[in-house]
Structure formats: structure tokens, C-alpha cells
SENU-779469 format. One line per field, with one value per residue (C-alpha): x, y, z; residue number from 1. Coordinates in Angstrom, 1 decimal. Last residue first. Example, Ala and Ser with C-alpha at 12.3 -4.5 7.8 and 13.67 -1.06 7.14 Angstrom:
// SENU-779469
u <- (13.7	12.3)
v <- (-1.1	-4.5)
w <- (7.1	7.8)
num <- (2	1)
// end
This chain:
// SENU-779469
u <- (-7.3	-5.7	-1.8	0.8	2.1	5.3	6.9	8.4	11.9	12.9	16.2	17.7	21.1	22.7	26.3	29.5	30.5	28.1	26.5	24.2	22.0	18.2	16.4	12.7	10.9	7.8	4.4	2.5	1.6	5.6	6.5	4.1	5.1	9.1	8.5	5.7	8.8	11.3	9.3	7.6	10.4	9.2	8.9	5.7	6.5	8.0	10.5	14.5	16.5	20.0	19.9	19.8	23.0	23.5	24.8	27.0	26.1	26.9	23.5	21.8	18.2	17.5	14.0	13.7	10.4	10.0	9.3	10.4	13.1	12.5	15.0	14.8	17.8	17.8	21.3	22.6	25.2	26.2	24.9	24.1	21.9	19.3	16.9	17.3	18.3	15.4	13.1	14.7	13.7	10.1	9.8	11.1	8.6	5.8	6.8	7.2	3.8	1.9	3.1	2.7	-1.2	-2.0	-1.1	2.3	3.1	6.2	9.8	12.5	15.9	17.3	16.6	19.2	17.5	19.7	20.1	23.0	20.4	16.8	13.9	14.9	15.1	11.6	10.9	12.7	10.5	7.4	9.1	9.5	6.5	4.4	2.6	-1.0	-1.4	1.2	2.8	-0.9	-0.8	-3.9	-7.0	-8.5	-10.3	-8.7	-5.3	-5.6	-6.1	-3.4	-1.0	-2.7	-1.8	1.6	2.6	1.3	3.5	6.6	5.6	5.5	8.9	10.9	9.6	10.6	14.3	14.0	12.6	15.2	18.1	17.1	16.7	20.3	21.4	19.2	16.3	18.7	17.9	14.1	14.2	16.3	13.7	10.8	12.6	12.8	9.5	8.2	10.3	8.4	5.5	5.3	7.2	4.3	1.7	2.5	4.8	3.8	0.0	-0.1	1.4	-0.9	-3.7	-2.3	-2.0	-5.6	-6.6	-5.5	-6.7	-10.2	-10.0	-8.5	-11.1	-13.6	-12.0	-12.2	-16.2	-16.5	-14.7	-16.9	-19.8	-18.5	-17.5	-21.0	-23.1	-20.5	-20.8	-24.7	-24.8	-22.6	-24.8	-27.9	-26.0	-25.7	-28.7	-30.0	-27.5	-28.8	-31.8	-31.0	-29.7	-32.6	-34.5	-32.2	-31.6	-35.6	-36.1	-33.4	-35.0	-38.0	-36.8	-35.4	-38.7	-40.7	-37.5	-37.9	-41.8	-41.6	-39.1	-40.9	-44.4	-48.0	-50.4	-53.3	-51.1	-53.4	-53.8	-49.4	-49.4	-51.8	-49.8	-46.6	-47.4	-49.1)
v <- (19.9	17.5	17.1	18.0	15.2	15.5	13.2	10.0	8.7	5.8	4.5	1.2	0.4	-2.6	-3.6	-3.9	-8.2	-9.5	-6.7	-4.5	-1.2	-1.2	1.4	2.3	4.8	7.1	7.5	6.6	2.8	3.0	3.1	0.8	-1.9	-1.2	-2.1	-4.9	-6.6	-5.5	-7.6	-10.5	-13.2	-14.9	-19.0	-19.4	-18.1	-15.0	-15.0	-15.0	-12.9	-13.4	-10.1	-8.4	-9.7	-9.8	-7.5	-9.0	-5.7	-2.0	-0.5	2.1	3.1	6.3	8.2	11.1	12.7	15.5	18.3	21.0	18.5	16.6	14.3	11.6	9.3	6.2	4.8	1.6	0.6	-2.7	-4.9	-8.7	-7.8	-10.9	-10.2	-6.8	-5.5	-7.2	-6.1	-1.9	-2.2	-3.6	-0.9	1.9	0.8	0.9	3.8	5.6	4.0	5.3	8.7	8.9	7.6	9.9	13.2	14.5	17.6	19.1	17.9	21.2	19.7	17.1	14.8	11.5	8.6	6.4	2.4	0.9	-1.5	-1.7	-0.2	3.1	3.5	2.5	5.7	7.4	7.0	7.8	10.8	11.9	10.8	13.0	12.1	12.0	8.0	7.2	4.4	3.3	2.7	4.2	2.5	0.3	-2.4	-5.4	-3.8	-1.8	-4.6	-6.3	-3.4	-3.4	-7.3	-6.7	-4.2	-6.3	-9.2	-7.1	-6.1	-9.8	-10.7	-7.7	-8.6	-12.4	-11.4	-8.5	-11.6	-14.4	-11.7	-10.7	-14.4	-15.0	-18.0	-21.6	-19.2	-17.6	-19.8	-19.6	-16.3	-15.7	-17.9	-16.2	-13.0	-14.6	-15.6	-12.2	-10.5	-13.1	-12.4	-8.8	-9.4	-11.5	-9.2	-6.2	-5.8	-9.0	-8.6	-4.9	-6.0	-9.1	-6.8	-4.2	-7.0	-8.7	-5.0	-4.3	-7.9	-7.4	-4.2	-5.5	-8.0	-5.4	-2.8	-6.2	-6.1	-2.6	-2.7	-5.8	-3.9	-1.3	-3.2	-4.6	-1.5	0.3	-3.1	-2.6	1.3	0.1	-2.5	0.0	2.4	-0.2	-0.5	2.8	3.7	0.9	1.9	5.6	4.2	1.9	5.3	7.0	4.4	4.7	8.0	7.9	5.4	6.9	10.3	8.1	6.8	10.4	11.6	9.0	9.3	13.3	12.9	10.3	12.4	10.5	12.6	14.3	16.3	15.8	12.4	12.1	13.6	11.2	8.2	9.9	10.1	6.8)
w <- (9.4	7.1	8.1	4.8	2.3	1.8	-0.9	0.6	0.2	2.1	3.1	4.4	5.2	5.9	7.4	5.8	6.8	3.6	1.4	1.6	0.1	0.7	-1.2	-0.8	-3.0	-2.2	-4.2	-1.3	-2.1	-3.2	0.3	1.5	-0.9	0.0	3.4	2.7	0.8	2.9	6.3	4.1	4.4	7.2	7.9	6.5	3.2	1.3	-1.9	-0.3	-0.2	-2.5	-4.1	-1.0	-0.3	3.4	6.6	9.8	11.5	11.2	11.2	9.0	8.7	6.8	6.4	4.1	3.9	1.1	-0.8	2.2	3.4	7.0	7.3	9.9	10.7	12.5	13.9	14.5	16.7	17.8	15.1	15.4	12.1	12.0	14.3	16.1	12.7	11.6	14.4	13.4	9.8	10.2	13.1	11.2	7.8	10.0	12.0	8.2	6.6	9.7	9.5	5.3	6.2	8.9	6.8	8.0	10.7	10.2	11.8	11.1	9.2	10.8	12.9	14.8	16.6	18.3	18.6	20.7	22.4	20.7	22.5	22.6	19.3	18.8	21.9	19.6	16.4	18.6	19.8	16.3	14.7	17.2	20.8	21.9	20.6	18.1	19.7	20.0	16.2	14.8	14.7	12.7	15.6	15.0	14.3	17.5	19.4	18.1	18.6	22.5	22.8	21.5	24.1	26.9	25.5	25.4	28.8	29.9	28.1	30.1	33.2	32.8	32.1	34.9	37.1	36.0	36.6	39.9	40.7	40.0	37.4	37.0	35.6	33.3	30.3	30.8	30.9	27.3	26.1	27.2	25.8	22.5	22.4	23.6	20.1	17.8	19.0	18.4	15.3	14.2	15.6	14.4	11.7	9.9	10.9	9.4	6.4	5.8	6.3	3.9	1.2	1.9	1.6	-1.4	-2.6	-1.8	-3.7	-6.9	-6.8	-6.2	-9.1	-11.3	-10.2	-10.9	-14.4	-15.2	-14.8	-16.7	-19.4	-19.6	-19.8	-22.6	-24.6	-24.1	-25.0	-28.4	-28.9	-28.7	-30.7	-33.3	-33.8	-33.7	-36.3	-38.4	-37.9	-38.9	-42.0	-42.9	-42.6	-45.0	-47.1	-47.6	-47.8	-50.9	-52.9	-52.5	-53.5	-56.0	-57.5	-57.3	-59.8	-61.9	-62.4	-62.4	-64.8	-67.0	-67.1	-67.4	-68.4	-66.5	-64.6	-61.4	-62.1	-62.6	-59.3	-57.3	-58.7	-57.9	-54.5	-54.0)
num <- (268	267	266	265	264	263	262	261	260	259	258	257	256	255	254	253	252	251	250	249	248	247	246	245	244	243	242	241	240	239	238	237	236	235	234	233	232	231	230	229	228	227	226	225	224	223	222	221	220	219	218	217	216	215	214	213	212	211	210	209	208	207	206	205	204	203	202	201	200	199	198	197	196	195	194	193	192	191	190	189	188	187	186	185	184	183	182	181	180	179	178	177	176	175	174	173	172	171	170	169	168	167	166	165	164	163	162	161	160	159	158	157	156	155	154	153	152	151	150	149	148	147	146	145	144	143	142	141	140	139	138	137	136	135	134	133	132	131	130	129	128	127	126	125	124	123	122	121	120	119	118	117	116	115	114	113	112	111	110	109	108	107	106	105	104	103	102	101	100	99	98	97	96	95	94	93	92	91	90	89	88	87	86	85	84	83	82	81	80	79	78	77	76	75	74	73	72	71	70	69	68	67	66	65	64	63	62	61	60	59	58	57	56	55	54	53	52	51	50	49	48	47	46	45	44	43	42	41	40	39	38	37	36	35	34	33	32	31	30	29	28	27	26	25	24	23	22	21	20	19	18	17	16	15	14	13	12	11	10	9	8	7	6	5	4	3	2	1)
// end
């Protein structure tokens, strides 16, 4: 219509105008079909962007949901398991010295109903998120100790100068020190063993040593029903904190296991 209305105005009919009329035409055109095509594609592009992100959130659920299946089945294995695990051996050890002298029966049966009492309040405290009572009102040190204290021929060695250490580093190292300490109680038949703490300006050391029947690491078996989750939720907290767990062994030389954990200072 353009060129029409030029070519009246002209009163002739000019060739250059014509061609020149035509590939603005052409041009406007591809233009537009460009900018649709642009449109086009950014709406597939905003689409693709729409659906990757909901199925980022819903993999970052999953992931989520197994986190804390993983942390759950941590806290249950160093909790109430070995909880468990340590009454039914001092039921047992009661029920074998009821036929010898009351005293002992009692102090056997003592021993076993505490141990119970201990592992109803970690149960608790599982159910309801809270920190470990060992924890409650005193530091990592003392709670290491009184661990220590638990288990016969057992000590607690520091060095360096303890600092304070964000909840989650504090919990992972009682964790790991209590996993460590039931298996040595378990398994080890050691008669000393010895827990050291190293406080380092970059970073937690923690050191487990005993000098019982030891194993091959290489030769432990995957986890089931019967066990087999106690290094491997060790060395999973350890690395969920940027830290690394070794565990050095071998048959008849005893075991020792050490974590490395960056410092991570108390919040406010």
C-alpha cells in the first residue's frame, strides 16, 4: 500500500522505488518472524527453566528425606542400640551372679538399672531434638571423661587449650567417642585405652587407641540387622563437617581411631 501511494504521488511508475519498497518488506518481515521466533523460544526456554527447578526442589526433598533418614539411623545406633545393648549385658552378667553373693547380684543389678535410666533420657532426647544430656551445663571435655569413666582402664588425655565448638562439631565428637568407646567395650577385650583431645588453632583432633584383640578394617562387614553401622555413621559424621576419619588395625595390635575436624567457633 506504500508503494502504491508513492508511485500516485510520482505519477509514474519507478523500478527502484518498487524494489527498494519490496525489500524493506522483505526485511520487516524476517524481522518480525525473528522476534517471534525469539519469543518462542524464550517461552521454552522460561518453561525448561520452570521445570528444572521444580525438579531441583523435589530431588533436594528426596535428598532431604534421606539426610535425615541417615542422621536418624545414626542417632538410634549410638543411642538407643548401644544403650540397649550395654543393659543387656549387664542383665546377663546379673543373672549369672545371682547363684554367688547377694552384694554382688545387687551392684550387678544396680549397674544394669542405671544403664537403663541413662538410655531412657538419650531416647528422650532423641525424640524430642535436643542435645545430648551428657552435654547438659557441662563442656566436651568433662563430658568426654565422664565416657571414659565409664569403661574400665579408659582415660582421657588434652592437649593444647579446649575452646568452645559450634553445637554440631560437639555433638559429632561425643558421638563419634561413644561409637568408638561401645566397640572397644564390645569387641576390643582391651585393657587400656586412652582418648586424646587436641585442640590445634585450625582444628579438632580426636584419637581413640586401645590395645585389644584388633581386626582388619578391610574385612568389615556392609551393615544389617545384626550391627555393622557404628564406623560407618563415624566416618559419615565426620565428613558431614568437613572433617576425616581414619581407623588403623590389624589382628593381635589393637585399633585406633582418629578424627580431624576443622574449628568451627561457638555462635553467640
Amino acid at each position: 500500500m506504500t508503494g502504491y501511494g508513492l508511485m500516485r504521488l510520482s505519477g509514474s511508475f519507478d523500478l527502484t522505488v518498487a524494489i527498494g519498497i519490496l525489500v524493506v518488506a522483505v526485511l520487516v518481515n524476517s524481522v518480525f518472524s525473528r522476534i517471534e521466533q525469539d519469543n518462542d523460544r524464550q517461552q521454552r526456554l522460561i518453561a525448561d527453566l520452570v521445570e528444572a527447578q521444580q525438579q531441583l526442589a523435589q530431588a533436594e526433598r528426596r535428598a532431604g528425606v534421606l539426610a535425615e533418614r541417615e542422621r536418624l539411623s545414626h542417632e538410634l545406633h549410638d543411642t538407643v542400640t548401644q544403650g540397649l545393648t550395654s543393659s543387656l549385658l549387664m542383665m546377663e552378667a546379673a543373672a549369672q551372679s545371682l547363684d554367688g553373693p547377694a552384694e554382688r547380684a545387687a551392684l550387678s543389678i544396680n549397674a544394669a538399672t542405671e544403664a537403663v535410666r541413662a538410655n531412657l533420657a538419650e531416647t528422650r532426647n532423641l525424640v524430642h531434638q535436643l542435645g545430648s544430656p551428657r552435654l547438659d551445663g557441662i563442656s566436651l571435655v568433662a563430658a568426654i571423661r565422664n565416657l571414659t569413666h565409664d569403661l574400665p582402664g579408659a582415660e582421657c588425655v588434652v592437649e593444647g587449650q579446649p575452646y568452645a565448638l559450634d553445637a554440631d562439631t560437639t555433638h559429632a565428637v561425643l558421638r563419634v567417642t561413644q561409637s568408638a568407646l561401645e566397640n572397644v567395650r564390645r569387641h576390643a577385650s582391651a585393657a587400656q585405652t586412652r582418648v586424646t583431645l587436641t585442640f590445634l588453632p585450625d582444628y579438632l583432633g580426636l584419637d581413640i587407641r586401645d590395645d585389644g584383640i584388633g581386626f582388619d578394617p578391610s574385612a568389615t562387614s556392609e551393615p544389617s540387622a545384626d550391627g555393622g553401622y557404628g564406623l560407618r555413621a563415624m566416618a559419615q559424621r565426620v565428613a558431614g563437617l568437613g572433617g576425616v576419619l581414619s581407623v588403623e588395625s590389624a589382628p593381635g595390635e589393637g585399633t585406633a581411631v582418629a578424627a580431624h575436624l576443622p574449628r568451627t567457633v561457638e555462635e553467640p
